[in-house]
C-alpha positions as CSV (number, residue, x, y, z in Angstrom):
1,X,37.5,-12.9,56.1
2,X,36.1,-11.4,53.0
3,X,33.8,-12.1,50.4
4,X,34.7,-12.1,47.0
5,X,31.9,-13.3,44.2
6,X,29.6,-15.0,46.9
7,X,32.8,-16.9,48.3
8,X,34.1,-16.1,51.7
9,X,37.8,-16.2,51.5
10,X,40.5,-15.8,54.7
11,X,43.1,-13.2,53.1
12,X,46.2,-12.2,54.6
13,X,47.1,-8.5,55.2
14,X,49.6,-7.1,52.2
15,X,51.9,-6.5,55.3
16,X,51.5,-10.0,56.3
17,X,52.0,-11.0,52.8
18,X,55.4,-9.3,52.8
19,X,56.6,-10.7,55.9
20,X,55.6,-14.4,55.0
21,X,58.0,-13.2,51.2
22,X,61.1,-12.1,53.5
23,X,60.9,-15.0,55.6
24,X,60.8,-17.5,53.1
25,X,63.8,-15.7,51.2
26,X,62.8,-18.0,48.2
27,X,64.1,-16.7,44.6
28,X,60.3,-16.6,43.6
29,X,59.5,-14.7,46.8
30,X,62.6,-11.8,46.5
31,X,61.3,-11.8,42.9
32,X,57.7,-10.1,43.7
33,X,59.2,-8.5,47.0
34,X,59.7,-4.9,44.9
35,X,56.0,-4.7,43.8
36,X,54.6,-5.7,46.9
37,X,56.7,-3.3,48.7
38,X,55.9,-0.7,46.5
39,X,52.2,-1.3,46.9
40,X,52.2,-1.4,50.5
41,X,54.3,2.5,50.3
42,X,51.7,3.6,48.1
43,X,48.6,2.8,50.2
44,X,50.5,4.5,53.1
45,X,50.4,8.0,51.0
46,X,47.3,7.4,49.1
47,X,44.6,9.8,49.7
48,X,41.4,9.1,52.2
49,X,37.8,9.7,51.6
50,X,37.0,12.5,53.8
51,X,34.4,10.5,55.5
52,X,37.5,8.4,56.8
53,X,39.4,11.8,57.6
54,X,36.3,12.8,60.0
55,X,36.6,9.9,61.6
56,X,40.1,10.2,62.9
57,X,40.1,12.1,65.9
58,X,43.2,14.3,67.5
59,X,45.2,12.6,70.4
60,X,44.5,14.9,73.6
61,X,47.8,15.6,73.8
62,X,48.1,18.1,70.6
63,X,44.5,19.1,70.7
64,X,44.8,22.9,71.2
65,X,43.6,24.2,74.6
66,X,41.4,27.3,72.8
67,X,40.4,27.8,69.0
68,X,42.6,30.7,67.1
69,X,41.2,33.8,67.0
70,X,42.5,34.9,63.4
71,X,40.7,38.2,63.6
72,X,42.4,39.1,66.2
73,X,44.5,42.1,65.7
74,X,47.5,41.7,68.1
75,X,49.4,39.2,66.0
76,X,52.8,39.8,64.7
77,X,52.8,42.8,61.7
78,X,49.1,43.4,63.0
């Protein structure tokens, strides 16, 4: 549900959107397919706002076990 201009308004995910266009395999709906595919791959790439970026937080599983030392003096060509 969102609200748009004082209206509340049900709107579908874009993903949604494109499923409902590929099921329906109308001319009209293969028509806008391209653009709303192409949205939907932009959005994936598109930047965050670092406030959304801090949020996120590293799976346990690839979290390091100890912080890098980089001052440390016995790394390779040190």
């Amino acid at each position: 549900m969102r609200e748009i201009d004082g209206l509340s308004l049900h709107v579908l995910a874009l993903e949604r959107v494109i499923a409902s266009k590929r099921a329906k395999n109308r001319p009209k709906d293969r028509a806008v397919l391209p653009a709303l595919e192409a949205t939907f791959a932009a959005r994936l790439f598109e930047p965050k706002p670092f406030a959304v970026l801090l949020q996120r937080r590293v799976p346990s599983a690839i979290r390091m076990s100890r912080p890098i030392d980089h001052r440390r003096s016995d790394r390779l060509g040190g």
